[in-house]
C-alpha positions as CSV (number, residue, x, y, z in Angstrom):
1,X,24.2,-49.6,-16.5
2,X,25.7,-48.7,-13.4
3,X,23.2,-47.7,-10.8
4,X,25.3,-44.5,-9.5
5,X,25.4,-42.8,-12.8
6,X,21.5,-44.3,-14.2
7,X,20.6,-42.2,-10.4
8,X,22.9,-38.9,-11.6
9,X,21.9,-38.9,-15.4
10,X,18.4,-38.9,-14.0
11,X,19.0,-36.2,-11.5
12,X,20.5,-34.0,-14.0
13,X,17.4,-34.4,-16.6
14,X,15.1,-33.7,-13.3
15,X,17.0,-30.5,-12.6
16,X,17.0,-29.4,-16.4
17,X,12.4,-29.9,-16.5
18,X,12.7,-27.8,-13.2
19,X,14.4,-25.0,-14.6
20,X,12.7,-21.8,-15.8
21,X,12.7,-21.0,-19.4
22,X,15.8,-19.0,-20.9
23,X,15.5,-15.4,-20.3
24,X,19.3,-14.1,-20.9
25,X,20.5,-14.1,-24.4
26,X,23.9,-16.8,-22.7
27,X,21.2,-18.8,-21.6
28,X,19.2,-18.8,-24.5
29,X,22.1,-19.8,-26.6
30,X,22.6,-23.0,-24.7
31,X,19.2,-24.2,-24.4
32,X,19.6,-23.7,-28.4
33,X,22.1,-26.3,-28.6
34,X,20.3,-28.7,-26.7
35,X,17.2,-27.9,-29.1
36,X,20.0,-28.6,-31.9
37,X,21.1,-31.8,-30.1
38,X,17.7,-33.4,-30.2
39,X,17.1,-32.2,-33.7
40,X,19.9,-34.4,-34.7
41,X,19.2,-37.2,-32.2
42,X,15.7,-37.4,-33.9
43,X,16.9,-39.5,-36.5
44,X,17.6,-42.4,-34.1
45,X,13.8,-42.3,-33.3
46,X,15.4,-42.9,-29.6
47,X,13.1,-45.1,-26.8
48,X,12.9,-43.3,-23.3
49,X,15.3,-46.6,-22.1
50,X,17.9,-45.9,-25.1
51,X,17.7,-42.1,-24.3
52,X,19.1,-42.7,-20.9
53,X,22.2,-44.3,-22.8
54,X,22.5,-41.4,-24.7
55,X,22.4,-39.5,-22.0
56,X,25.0,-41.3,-19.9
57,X,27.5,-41.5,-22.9
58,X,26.9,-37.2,-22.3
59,X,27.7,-37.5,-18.6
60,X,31.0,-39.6,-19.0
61,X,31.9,-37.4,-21.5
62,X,31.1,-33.9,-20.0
63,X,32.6,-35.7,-16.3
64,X,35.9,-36.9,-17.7
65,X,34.7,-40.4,-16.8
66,X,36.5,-43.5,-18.6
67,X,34.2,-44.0,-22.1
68,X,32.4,-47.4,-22.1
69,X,32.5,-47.0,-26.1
70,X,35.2,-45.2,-27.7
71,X,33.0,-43.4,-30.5
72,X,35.6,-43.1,-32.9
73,X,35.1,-47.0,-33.3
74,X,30.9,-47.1,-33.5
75,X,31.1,-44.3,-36.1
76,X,30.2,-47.1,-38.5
77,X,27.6,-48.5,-36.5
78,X,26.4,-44.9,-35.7
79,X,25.7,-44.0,-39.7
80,X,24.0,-48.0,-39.7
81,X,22.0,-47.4,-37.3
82,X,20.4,-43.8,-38.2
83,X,20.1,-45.2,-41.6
84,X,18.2,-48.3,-40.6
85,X,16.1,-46.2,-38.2
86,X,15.3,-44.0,-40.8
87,X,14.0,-46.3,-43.3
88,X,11.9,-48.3,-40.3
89,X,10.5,-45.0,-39.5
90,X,9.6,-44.0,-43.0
91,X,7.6,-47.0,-43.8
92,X,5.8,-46.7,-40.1
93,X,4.5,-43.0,-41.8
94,X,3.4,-44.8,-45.5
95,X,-0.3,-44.8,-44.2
96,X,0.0,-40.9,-43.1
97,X,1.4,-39.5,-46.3
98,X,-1.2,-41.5,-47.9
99,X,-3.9,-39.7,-45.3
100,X,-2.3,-36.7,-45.7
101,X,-2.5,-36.5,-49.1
102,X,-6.2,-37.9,-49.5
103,X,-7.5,-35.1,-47.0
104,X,-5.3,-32.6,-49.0
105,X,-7.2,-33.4,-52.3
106,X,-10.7,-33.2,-50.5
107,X,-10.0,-30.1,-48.9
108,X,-12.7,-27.5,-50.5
109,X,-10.7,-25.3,-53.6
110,X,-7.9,-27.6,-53.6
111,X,-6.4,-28.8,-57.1
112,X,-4.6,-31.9,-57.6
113,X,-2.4,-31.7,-60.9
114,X,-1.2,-34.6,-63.1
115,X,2.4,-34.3,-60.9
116,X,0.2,-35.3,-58.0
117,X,0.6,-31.9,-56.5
118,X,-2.3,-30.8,-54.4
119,X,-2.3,-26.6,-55.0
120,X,-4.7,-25.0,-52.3
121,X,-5.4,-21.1,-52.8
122,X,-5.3,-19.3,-49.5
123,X,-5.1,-16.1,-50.7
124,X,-5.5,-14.8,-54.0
125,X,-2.6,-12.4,-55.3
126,X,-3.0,-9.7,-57.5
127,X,0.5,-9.2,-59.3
128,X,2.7,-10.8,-62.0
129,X,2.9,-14.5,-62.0
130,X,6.3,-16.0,-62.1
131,X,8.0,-17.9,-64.8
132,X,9.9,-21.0,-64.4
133,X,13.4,-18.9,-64.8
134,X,12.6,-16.2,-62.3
135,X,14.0,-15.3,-58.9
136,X,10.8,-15.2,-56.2
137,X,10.8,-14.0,-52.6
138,X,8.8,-16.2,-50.4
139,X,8.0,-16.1,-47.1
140,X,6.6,-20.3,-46.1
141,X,6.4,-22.2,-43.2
142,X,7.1,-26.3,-44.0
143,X,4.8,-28.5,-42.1
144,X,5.0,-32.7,-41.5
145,X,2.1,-34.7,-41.9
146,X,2.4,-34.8,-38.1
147,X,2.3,-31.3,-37.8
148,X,5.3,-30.6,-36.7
149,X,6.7,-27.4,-38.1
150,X,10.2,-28.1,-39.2
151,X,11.5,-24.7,-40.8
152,X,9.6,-21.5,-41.3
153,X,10.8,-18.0,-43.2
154,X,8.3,-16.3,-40.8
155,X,10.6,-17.5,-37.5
156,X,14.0,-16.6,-39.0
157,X,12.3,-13.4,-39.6
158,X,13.8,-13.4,-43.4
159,X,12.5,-14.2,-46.8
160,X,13.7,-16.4,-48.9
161,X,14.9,-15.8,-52.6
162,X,15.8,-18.6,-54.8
163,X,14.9,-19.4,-58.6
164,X,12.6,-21.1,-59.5
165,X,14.3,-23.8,-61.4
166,X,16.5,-24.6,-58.6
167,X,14.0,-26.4,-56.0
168,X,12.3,-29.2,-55.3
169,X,9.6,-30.0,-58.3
170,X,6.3,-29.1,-56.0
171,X,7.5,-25.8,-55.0
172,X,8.8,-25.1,-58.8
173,X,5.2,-26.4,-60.0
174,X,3.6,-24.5,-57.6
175,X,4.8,-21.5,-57.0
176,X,4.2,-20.7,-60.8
177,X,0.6,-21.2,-60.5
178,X,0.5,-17.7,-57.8
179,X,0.3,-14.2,-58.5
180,X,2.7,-11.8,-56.2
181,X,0.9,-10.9,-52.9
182,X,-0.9,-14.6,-52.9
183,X,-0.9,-17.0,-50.7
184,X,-1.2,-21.2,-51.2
185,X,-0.8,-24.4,-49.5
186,X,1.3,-27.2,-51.4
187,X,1.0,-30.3,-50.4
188,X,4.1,-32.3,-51.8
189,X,4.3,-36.7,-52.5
190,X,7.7,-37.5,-51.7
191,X,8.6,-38.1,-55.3
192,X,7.9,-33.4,-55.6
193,X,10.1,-32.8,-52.3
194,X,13.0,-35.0,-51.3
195,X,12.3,-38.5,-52.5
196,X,13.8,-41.3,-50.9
197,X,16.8,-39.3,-49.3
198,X,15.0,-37.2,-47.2
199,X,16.5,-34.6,-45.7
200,X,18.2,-33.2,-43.1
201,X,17.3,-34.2,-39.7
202,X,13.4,-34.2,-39.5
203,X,12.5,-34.9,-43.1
204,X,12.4,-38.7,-43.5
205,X,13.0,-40.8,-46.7
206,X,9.7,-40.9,-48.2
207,X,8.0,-38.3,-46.3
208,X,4.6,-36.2,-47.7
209,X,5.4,-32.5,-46.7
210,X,3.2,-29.6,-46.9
211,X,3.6,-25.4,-47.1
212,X,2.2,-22.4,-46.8
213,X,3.7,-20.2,-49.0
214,X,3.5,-16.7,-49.7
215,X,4.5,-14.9,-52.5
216,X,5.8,-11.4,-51.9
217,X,8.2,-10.5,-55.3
218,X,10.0,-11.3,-58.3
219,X,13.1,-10.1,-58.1
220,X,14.2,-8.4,-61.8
């Protein structure tokens, strides 16, 4: 790496810690995309050394510089590589979905069904119970078995609607088993959520997932 650039890529990721958090709605909007950047760059499961790569590949870019790499001809080796990373990291979190779900299944109230679903009442509601061909409203937060929150209804400020019959098996399974103005924690196996794909971003191939969900309608 060429010393002058290693020494400005570093200076610019010294002056971005130093700023102050985003207080205009412009500036806001950028720090979003670098929050949307790192989202996607999570996949690669990137070392502090490979980061700095990364980030010089950025500073060419954004500076006009001549490209060491032309990415049109890594894009193969791009998709190889987030693939193999995401399959090394999966296997790396085996033992904490296992952990996960054992502490799930101890947790006092909690149910484990012959799915392997682990239904946990938080709060119990006292309306209609849904059927497996109704439209819910939901408001949930989705959890890792690292705790890292990686989407929540609550945040976005919005409900979500959705049938029943149209999402992944542990919230179809579980979301039955509430009354309206309840509230539950699901903990999923991988074969209930999103299997051996994963997906998006931050939900690996494999990966245990929890949620609190609460159940606020059926929609007639």
């Amino acid at each position: 790496m060429r010393p002058l650039l290693v020494l400005a890529v570093l200076a610019v990721a010294a002056q971005a810690c130093a700023l102050e958090p985003p207080k205009t709605e412009e500036q806001k909007t950028l720090y979003a995309i670098g929050q949307t950047v790192s989202r996607q760059l999570s996949v690669f499961n990137l070392s502090a050394d490979e980061f700095q790569y990364v980030l010089l590949g950025l500073t060419d870019a954004q500076s006009g510089n001549k490209a060491a790499a032309e990415p049109a001809q890594y894009n193969r080796k791009i998709q190889e590589l987030a693939r193999s990373r995401r399959a090394a990291h999966a296997q790396k979190l085996g033992p904490a979905n296992k952990e996960a779900l054992e502490k799930a299944a101890k947790e006092q109230g909690a149910v484990k069904t012959a799915s392997g679903l682990i239904y946990l009442p938080v709060k119990e509601g006292d309306g209609a119970q849904p059927k497996l061909t109704d439209t819910v409203r939901v408001n949930y937060r989705g959890i890792l078995v690292d705790g890292k929150e990686f989407d929540s209804s609550y945040k976005r400020g919005n409900p979500l609607e959705f049938k029943l019959d149209s999402v992944i098996k542990c919230w179809t399974e579980g979301v039955q088993k509430m009354k309206v103005g309840g509230k539950a924690k699901l903990t999923c196996p991988a074969a209930l959520a999103y299997g051996e794909q994963g997906a998006g971003d931050l939900i690996l191939p494999g990966a245990t997932l929890q949620f609190e969900v609460e159940l606020l309608d059926i929609k007639k």
